[in-house]
C-alpha positions in Angstrom: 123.2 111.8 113.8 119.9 111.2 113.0 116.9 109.2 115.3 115.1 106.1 114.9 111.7 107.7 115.5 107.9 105.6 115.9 105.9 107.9 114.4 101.7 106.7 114.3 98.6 108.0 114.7 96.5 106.3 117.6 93.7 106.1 119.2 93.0 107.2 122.8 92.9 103.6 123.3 95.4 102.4 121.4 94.5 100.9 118.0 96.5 102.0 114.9 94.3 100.4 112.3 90.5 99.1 113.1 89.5 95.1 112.4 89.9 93.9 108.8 92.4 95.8 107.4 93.0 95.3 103.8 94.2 96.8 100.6 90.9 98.5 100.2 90.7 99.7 103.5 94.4 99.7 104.7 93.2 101.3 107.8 90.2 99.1 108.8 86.8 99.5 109.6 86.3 102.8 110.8 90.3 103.0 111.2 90.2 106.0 108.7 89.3 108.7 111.5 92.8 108.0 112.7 94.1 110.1 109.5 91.2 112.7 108.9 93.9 115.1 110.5 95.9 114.8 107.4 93.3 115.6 104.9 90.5 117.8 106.7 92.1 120.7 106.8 92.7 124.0 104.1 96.7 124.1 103.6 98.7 121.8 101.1 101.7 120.3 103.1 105.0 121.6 101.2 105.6 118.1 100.6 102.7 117.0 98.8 99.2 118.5 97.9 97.7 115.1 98.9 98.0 116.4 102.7 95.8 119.2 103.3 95.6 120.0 106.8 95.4 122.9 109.7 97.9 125.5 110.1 99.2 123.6 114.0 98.9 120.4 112.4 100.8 121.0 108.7 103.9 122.9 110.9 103.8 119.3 113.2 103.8 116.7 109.6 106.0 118.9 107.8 108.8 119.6 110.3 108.4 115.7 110.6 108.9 115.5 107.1 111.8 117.9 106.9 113.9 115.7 109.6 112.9 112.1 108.0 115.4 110.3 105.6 114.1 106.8 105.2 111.4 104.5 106.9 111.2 101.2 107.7 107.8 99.3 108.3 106.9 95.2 108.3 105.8 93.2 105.3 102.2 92.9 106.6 102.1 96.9 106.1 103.5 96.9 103.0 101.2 94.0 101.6 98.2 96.0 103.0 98.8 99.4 101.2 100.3 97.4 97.7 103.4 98.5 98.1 102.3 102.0 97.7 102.3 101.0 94.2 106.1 101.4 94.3 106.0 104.9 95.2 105.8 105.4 98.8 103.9 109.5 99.6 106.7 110.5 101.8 109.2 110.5 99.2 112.2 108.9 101.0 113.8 105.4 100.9 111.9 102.9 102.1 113.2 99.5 104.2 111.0 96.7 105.0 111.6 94.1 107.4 110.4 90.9 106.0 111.0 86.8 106.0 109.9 86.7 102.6 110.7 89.5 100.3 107.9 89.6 97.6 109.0 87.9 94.0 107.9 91.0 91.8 107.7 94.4 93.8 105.6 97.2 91.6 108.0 99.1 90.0 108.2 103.3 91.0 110.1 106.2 91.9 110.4 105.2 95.8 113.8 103.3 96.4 112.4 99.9 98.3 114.7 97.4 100.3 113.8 94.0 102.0 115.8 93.0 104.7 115.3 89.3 106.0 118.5 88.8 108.6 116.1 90.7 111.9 115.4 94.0 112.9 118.8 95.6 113.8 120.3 95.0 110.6 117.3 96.6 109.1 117.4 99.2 111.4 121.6 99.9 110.2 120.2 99.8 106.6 117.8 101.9 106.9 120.2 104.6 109.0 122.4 104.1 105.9 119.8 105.6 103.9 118.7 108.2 105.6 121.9 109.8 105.3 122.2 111.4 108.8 118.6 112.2 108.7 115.9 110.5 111.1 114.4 106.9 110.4 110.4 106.8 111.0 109.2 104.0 112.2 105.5 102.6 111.2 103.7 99.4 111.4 102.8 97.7 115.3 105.1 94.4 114.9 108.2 96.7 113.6 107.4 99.3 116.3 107.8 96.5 119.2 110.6 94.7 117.8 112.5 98.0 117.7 111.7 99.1 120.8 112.3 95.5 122.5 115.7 95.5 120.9 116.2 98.9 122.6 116.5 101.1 118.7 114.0 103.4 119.7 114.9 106.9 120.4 111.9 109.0 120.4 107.7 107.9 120.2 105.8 110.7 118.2 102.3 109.9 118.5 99.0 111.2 117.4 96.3 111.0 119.5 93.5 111.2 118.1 90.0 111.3 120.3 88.5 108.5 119.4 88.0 105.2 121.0 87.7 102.3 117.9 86.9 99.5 121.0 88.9 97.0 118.4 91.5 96.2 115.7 95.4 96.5 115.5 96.9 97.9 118.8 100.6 99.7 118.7 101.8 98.6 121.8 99.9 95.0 122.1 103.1 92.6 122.9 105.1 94.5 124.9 105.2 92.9 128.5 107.7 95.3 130.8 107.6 98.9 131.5 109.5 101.7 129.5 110.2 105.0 131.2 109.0 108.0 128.4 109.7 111.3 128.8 107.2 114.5 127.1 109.2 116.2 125.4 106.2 118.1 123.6 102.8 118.3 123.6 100.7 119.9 120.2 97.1 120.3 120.4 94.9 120.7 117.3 91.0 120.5 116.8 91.2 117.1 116.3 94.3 115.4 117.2 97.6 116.0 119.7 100.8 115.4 118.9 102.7 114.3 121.2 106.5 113.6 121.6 108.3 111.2 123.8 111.6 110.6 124.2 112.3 106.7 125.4 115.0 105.5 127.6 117.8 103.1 126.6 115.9 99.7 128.3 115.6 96.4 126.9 112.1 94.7 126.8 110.6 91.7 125.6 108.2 90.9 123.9 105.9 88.0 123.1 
């Protein structure tokens, strides 16, 4: 049985994205530090060439990769990148949590789904298509919801050392504690992975 997994690169204060994120700078000012691990390094993922990264760092994204059968993010993230011009980098199934699905998605290889009726029927929908495999998790609003409606089993974040002072935090609404557990800890020149496991609490959120 595959996990519902957040999986997010952050900063060491918790931003995800910097102010004024956009379609020309889906990340935000400055925001693109929190990726540089996925691109600054010498070895081609065996996913994709458009991932070059360090030896520690590669094994991290492409055992991710490996274990990942569909993802489901928020509108707002999809509007930001374009829809990944209808062919999302990850090469899996793609499930986005929306009130308003967009009238004429761009057409690509990347299977797309909108789900309008809340986040744990998305969350069913987008188990369904990962066929047994883990569901990733991205985007701050579809992060929270899942983990207020208690769907989250394990937090893989990347640290990265940075402190942006401003812009989109992951963690911004939640309001009560949840207990994590280290599961691992992977240090590269310029990030740490980190893996948490979380336990089966509800939370609210604002």
């Amino acid at each position: 049985m595959g996990k519902v997994v957040v999986d997010m690169s952050m900063s060491l204060d918790g931003f995800i994205a910097g102010v004024n994120d956009s379609q020309k700078e889906p990340l935000g000012e400055g925001g693109a530090v929190l990726q540089q691990w996925l691109f600054n390094g010498q070895l081609e993922s065996r996913h994709s060439s458009f991932f070059k990264m360090n030896p520690i760092s590669r094994e991290v994204f492409d055992k991710s990769v490996d274990s990942t059968g569909a993802i489901l993010t928020g509108r707002r993230t999809y509007n930001v990148v374009g829809g990944w011009e209808g062919n999302h980098p990850a090469g899996v199934s793609v499930v986005i949590l929306t009130h308003r699905p967009p009238i004429a998605p761009p057409e690509g290889n990347t299977p797309i789904s909108f789900v309008t009726d809340g986040v744990e029927r998305a969350v069913r929908e987008a188990k369904e298509k990962a066929g047994g495999k883990n569901v990733g998790v991205a985007g701050a609003r579809t992060a929270q919801q899942c983990l207020a409606a208690g769907l989250v089993d394990e937090l893989h974040i990347h640290h990265i050392p940075v402190l942006l002072g401003e812009g989109t935090r992951l963690f911004t609404s939640l309001s009560e504690r949840i207990p994590l557990t280290v599961k691992e800890t992977v240090s590269d020149r310029d990030v740490t992975h980190v893996l948490y496991s979380v336990e089966r609490v509800c939370v609210a959120y604002d």
